[in-house]
C-alpha positions in Angstrom: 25.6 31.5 41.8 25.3 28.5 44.2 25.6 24.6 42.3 21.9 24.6 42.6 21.3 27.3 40.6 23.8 25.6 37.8 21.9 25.3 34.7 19.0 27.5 34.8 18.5 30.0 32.7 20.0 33.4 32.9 18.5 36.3 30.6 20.3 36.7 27.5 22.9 39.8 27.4 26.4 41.2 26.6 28.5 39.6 28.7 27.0 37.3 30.9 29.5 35.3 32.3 28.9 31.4 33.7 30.0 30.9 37.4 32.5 28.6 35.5 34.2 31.7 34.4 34.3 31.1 31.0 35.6 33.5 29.0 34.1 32.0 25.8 31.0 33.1 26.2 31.6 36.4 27.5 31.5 38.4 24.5 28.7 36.3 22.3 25.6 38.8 23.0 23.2 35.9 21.9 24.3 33.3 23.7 23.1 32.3 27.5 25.8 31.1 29.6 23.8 28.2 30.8 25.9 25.4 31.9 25.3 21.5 33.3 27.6 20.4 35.8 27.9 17.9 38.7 27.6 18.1 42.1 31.0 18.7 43.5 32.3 22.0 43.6 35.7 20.9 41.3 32.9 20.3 38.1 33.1 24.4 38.2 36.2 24.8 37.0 38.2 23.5 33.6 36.7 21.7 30.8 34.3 19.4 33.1 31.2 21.2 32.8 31.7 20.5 29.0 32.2 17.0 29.4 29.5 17.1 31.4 27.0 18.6 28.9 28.0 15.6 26.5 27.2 13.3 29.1 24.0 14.9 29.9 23.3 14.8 26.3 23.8 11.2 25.9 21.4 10.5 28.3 18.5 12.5 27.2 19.2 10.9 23.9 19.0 7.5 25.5 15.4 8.2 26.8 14.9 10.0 23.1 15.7 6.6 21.4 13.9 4.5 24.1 10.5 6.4 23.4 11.1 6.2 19.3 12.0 2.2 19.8 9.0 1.8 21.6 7.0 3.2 19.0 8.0 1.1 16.1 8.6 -1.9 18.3 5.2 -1.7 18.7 4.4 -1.5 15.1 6.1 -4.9 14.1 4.3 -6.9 17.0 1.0 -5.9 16.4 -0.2 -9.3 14.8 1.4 -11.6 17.2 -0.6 -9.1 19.9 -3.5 -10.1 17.8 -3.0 -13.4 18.0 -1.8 -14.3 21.5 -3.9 -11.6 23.2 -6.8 -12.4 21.2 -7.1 -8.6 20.4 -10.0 -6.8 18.0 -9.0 -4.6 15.3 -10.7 -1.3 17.6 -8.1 -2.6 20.2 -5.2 -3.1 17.8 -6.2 0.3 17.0 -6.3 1.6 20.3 -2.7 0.0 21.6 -1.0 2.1 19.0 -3.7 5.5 18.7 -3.8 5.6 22.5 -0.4 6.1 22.9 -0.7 9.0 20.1 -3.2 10.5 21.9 -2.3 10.5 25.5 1.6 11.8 24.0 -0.2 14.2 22.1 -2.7 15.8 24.8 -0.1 15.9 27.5 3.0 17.4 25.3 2.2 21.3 25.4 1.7 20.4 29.6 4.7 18.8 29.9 6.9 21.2 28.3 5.3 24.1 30.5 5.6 21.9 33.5 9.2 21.8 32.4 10.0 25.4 32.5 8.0 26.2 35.6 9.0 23.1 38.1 12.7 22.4 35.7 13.2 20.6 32.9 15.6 18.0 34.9 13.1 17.1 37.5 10.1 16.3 34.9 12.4 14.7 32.3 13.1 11.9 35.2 9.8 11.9 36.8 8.8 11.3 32.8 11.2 8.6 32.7 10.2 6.9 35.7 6.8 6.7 35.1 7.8 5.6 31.4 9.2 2.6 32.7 6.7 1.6 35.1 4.4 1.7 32.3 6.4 -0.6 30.3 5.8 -3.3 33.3 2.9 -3.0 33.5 2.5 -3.1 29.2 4.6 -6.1 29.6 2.6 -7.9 32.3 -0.5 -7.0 31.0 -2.8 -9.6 31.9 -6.0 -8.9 28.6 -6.5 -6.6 25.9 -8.0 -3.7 28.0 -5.0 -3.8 30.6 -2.8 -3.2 27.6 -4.5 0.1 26.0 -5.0 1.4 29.7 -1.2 0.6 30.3 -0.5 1.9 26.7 -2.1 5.0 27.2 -0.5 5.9 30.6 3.2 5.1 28.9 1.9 7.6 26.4 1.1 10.3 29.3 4.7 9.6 30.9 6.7 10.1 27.4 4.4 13.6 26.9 6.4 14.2 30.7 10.0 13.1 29.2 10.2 14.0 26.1 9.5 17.7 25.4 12.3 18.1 28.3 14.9 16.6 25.6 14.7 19.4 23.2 14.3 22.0 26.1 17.8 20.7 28.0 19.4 20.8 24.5 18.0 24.4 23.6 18.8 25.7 26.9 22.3 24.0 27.1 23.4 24.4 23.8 24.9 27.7 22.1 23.2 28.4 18.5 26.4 27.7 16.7 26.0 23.9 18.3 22.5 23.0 18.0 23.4 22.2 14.5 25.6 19.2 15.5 23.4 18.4 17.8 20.0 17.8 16.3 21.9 16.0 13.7 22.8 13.5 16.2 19.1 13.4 17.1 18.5 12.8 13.7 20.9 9.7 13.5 19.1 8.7 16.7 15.8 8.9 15.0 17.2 6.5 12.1 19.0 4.4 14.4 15.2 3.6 16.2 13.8 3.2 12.9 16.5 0.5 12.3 16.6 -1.3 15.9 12.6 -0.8 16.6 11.5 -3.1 14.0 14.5 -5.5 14.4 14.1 -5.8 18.2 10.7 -6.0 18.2 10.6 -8.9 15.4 13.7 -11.0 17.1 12.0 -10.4 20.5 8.7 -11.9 19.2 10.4 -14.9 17.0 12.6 -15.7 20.1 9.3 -15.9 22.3 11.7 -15.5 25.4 10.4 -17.5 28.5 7.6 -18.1 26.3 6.5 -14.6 26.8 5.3 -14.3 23.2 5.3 -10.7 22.5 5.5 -9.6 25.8 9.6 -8.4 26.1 9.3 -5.8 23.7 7.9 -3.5 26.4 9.9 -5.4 29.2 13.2 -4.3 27.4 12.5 -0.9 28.4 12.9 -1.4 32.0 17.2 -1.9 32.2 17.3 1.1 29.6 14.8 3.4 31.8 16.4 2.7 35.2 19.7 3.4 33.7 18.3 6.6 32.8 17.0 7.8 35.5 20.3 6.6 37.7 22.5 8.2 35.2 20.2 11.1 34.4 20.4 12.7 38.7 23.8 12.4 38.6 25.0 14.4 35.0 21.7 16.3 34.2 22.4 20.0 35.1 18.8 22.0 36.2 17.3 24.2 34.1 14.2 26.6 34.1 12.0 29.3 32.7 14.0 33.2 33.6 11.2 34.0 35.3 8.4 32.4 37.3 5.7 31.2 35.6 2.5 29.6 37.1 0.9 26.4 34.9 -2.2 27.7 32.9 -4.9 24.7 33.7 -7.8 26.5 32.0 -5.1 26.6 29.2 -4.2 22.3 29.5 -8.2 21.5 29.9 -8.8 23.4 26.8 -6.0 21.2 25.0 -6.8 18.3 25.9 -10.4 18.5 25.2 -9.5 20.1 21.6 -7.1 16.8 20.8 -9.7 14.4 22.1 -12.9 15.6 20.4 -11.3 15.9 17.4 -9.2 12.2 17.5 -11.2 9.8 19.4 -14.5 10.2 16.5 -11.5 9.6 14.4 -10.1 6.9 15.7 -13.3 4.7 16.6 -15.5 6.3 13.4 -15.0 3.0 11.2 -16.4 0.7 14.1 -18.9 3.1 15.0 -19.9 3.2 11.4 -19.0 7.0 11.3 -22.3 8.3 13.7 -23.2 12.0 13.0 -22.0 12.6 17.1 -18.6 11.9 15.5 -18.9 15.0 12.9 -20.1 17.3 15.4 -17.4 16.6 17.9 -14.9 17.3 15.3 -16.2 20.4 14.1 -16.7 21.3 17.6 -13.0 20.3 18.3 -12.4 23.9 16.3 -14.7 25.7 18.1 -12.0 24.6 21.3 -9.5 25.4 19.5 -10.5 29.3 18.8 -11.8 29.6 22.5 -8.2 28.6 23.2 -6.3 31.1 21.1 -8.0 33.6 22.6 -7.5 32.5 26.5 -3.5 32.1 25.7 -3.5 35.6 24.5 -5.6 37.4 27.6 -3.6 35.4 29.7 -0.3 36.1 28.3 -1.3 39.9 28.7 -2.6 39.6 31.9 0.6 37.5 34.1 2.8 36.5 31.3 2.3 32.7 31.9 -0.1 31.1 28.9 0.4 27.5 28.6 0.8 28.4 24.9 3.2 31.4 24.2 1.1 33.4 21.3 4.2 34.7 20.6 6.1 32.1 19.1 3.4 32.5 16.3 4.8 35.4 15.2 8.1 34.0 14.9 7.8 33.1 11.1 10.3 29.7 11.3 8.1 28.5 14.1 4.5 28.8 12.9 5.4 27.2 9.2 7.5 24.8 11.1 4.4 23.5 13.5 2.8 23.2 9.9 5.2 21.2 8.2 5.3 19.1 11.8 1.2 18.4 11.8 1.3 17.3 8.1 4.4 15.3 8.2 2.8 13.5 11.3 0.4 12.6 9.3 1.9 10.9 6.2 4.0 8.8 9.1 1.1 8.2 10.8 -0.2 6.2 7.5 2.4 4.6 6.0 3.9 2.8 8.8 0.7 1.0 10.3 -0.6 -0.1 6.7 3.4 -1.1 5.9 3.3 -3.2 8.8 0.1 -4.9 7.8 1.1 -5.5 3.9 4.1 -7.2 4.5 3.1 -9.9 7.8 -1.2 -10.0 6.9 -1.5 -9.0 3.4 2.0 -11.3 2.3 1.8 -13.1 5.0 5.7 -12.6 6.7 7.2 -13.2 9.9 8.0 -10.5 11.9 11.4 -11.1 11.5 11.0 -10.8 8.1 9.3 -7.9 7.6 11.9 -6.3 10.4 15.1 -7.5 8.2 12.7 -5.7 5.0 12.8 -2.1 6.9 16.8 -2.2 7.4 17.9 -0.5 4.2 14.9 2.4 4.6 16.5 2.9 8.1 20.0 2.8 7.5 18.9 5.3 4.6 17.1 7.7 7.1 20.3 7.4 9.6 22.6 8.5 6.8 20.8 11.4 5.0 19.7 13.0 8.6 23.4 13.5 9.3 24.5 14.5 6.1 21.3 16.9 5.6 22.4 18.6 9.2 26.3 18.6 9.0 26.7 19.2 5.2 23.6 20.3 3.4 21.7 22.5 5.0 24.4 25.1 5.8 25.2 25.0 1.6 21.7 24.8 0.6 19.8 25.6 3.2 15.7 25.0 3.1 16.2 23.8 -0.4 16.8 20.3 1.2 14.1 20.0 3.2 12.3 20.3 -0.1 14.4 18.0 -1.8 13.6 15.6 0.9 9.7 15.7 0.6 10.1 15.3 -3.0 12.1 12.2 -2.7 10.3 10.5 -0.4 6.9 11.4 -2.2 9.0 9.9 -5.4 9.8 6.4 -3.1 6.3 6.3 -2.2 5.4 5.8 -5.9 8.0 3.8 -6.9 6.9 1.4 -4.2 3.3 1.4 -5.2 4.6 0.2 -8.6 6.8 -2.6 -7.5 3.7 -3.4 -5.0 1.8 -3.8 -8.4 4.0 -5.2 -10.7 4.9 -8.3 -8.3 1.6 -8.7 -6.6 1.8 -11.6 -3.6 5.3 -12.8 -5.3 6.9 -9.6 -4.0 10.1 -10.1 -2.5 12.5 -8.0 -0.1 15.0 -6.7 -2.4 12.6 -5.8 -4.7 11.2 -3.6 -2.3 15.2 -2.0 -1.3 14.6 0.7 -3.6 12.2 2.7 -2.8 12.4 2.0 0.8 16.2 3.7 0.5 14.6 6.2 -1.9 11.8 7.0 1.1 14.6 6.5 4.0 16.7 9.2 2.0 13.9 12.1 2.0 12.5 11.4 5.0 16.6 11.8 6.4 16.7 15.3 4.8 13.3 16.3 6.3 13.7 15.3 10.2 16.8 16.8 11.7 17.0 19.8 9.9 13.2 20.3 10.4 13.3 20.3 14.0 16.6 22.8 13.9 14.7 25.6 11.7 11.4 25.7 13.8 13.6 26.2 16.9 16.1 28.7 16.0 14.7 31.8 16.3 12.8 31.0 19.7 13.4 32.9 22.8 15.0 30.8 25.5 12.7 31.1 27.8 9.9 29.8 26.0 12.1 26.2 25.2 9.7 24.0 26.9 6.6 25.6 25.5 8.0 25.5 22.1 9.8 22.2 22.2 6.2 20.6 23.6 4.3 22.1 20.5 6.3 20.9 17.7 5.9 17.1 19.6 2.4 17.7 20.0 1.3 18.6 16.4 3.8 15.8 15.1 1.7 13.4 17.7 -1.5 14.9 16.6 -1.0 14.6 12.9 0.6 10.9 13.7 -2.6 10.2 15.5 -4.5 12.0 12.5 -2.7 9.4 10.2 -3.8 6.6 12.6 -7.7 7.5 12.5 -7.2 8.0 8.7 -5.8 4.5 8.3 -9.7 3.3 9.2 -10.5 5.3 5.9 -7.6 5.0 3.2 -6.9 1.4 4.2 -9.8 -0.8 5.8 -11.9 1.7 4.1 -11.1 -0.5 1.0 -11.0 -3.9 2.2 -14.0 -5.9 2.4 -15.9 -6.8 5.3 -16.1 -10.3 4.7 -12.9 -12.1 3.0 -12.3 -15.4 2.1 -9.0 -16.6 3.3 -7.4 -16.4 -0.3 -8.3 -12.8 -0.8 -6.8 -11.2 2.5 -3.6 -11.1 0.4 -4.8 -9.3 -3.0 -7.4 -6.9 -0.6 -4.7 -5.9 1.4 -2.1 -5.6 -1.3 -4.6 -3.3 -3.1 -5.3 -1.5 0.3 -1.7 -1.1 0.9 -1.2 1.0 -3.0 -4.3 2.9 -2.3 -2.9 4.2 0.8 -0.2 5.4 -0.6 -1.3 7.0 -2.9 -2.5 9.5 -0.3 0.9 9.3 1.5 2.1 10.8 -1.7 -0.4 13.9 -1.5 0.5 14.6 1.4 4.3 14.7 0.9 2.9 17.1 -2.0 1.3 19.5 0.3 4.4 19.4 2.7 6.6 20.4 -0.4 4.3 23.6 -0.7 4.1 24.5 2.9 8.2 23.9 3.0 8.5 27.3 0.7 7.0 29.3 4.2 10.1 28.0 6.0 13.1 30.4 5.8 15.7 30.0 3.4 18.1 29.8 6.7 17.9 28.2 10.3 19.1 31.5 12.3 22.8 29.5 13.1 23.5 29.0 9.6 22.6 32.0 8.6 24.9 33.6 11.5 27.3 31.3 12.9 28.3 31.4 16.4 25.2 33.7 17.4 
């Protein structure tokens, strides 16, 4: 094996050996001896190309982090936008659903692209464009300039980050993925806590009198450190065998996504036209067409953009289930959060940032715990646990939302926000681990670009729905002393559907297994 060919995938079998030499790996029959590792030809000996993979690690976690901090950044800055931007709500809409969408149409792509060109080579070309995107978010000279920017940052991450998962499954051995997707999830809380803070100190500090306008420049240090960093540690890696990108497959997904989001998203300002209904219905039509192109085409060559096989993988197809619907509770709560606390009780961004801190300390916490201590005693019994609890923090919060009205203050909301933070820490990590553990290899990227895009889909789901469950119950015409109590009331009613959904996740949990594969057979 030449250095170039360090890091692709080898086909899994009794003792294949790394051109490291390890000995190991050499008598695991499940695990591929895949292996990142610099340049120079004295990385290929000793403990470097373990070092190495730690490195390379860290840096696809960075670019993780950097996508999840953009998101919620986003969130807490979307009145100032408003304001300084002179925005519409459809446009408000569209900085935030656009994203979803574009991230969500080009996921499934961009993990294929991944195994067939390598998952290296697309994480930074991902990365790159990610950050150019940010400029031009950040420079963005009217409303329009920033959806258009918005949607092609959106486009970019569905390039970088489906390559994440894939480098770590193709990296890692079973035994390990543990460890590591509880770091993600402690990566996923840490966002949670710096989005929101970043983005509110960003916006109070008005930098250079950029108003909001830093929250997306802050992404370009972090993204050309990346992509510096990411050359020089990240070890190639690749489908077994060649593979050839399915584009009757990605047309057919990305027309499925869009005809049913877009009516979604714009139905409220459209006043819900009956084109809207049809496209949506339509939109499963698509869907079925597809299903059956990814199965004649994964007879015929072996290279569907979507591997039907992974469907028959039981952990997987309940998995991408619990994903879609999860998506959408998220997708909810956080918009109409953002709005109750800085429209509907009129607080500062900073304020309402500092209010999120013990929810995402909570998440932080419990995803580490869930992965590391939990879920190898307990198994899928704590993803459960998790829905339930943060179904539970959901109502608790709608009562102290009612009890104390406008007069509502931060630590009054602690509680259920930790209560929340908790489940939703039990559900993330873990979750991610079980859908993945019984997938081939080879099919990483495909797999790995699936559960982000039904995530992204049911987020974007939750976005369209916040037209419905939220401004669906505010008037159309307030007087300035009753945007608090409309939103306030807008902001309980909403939840009240976050909770149903957290119900129907705790039901479609019970299809997961009782085991992730690793914890069921450690080291294999």
């Amino acid at each position: 094996m030449t250095s170039t060919d360090v890091g692709t995938d080898i086909p899994k079998g009794r003792g294949t050996v790394s051109s490291s030499g390890s000995a190991a790996v050499r008598d695991q029959p499940h695990i591929t001896a895949t292996r990142h590792t610099t340049p120079t030809p004295t990385a290929l000996s000793g403990p470097a190309p373990d070092r190495t993979r730690w490195l390379a690690l860290a840096i696809v976690m960075t670019a993780a982090f950097m996508d999840l901090v953009d998101v919620t950044i986003v969130n807490i800055a979307i009145p100032s936008i408003q304001r300084d931007a002179g925005a519409s709500f459809s446009q408000i809409q569209w900085i935030t659903a656009g994203y979803a969408l574009a991230f969500a149409a080009g996921l499934i792509t961009g993990g294929r692209l991944g195994d067939i060109h390598g998952r290296k080579r697309l994480f930074l070309v991902g990365v790159a464009g990610f950050t150019l995107a940010s400029a031009l978010c950040g420079f963005a000279a009217n409303p329009e300039m920033l959806v258009a920017s918005r949607i092609l940052q959106g486009g970019m991450a569905a390039l970088m980050v489906p390559q994440v998962l894939s480098i770590v499954h193709a990296t890692f051995p079973a035994h390990e993925r543990g460890k590591v997707f509880g770091l993600f999830g402690a990566i996923v809380g840490l966002g949670a806590v710096s989005g929101p803070l970043l983005g509110a100190l960003l916006t109070e500090w008005n930098l250079f009198g950029l108003e909001w306008r830093p929250i997306f420049l802050i992404n370009l240090p972090v993204g050309i450190a990346a992509l510096l960093l990411g050359r020089r540690y990240i070890g190639e890696s690749r489908a077994p065998h060649a593979l050839r990108l399915d584009l009757v497959g990605v047309a057919l997904v990305t027309l499925g996504l869009l005809m049913l989001l877009y009516p979604l998203t714009r139905g409220r300002e459209l006043g819900w036209p009956l084109w809207g209904y049809a496209s949506m219905a339509g939109a499963l039509v698509v869907f079925a067409v597809l299903v059956a192109h990814e199965r004649r085409k994964a007879a015929r060559d072996g290279s569907p953009l979507i591997e039907p096989s992974l469907f028959a993988v039981k952990s997987f197809a309940a998995g991408i289930a619990v994903q879609t619907v999860f998506g959408v509770a998220l997708g909810i709560f956080f918009l109409v959060w953002t709005l109750y606390m800085q429209v509907g009780l009129g607080w500062s961004p900073l304020h309402a940032g500092l209010t999120g801190v013990p929810f995402s300390i909570s998440v932080s916490v419990a995803a580490g715990l869930s992965v590391q201590k939990l879920v190898p005693r307990f198994g899928r019994k704590v993803l459960q646990a998790g829905a339930l609890l943060m179904g539970l923090g959901v109502l608790l919060y709608v009562w102290e939302s009612h009890r104390y009205g406008l007069a509502i203050a931060s630590w009054q909301m602690a509680l259920p926000l930790v209560v929340m933070g908790a489940g939703m820490g039990l559900i993330v990590a873990p979750l991610t681990d079980a859908v993945l553990s019984e997938v081939p290899r080879e099919h990483a990227g495909s797999a790995s670009g699936l559960i982000n895009t039904v995530q992204q889909m049911g987020n974007a789901l939750g976005l369209g729905l916040v037209s419905v469950v939220f401004y669906g119950v505010i008037g159309d015409r307030l007087t300035p002393s009753g945007v608090g109590p409309a939103f306030v009331h807008a902001f309980q009613h909403a939840l009240f559907w976050v909770a149903a959904v957290m119900a129907a996740i705790f039901l479609l949990m019970s299809a997961l297994p009782k085991r992730p594969a690793q914890q069921a057979e450690p080291g294999h």
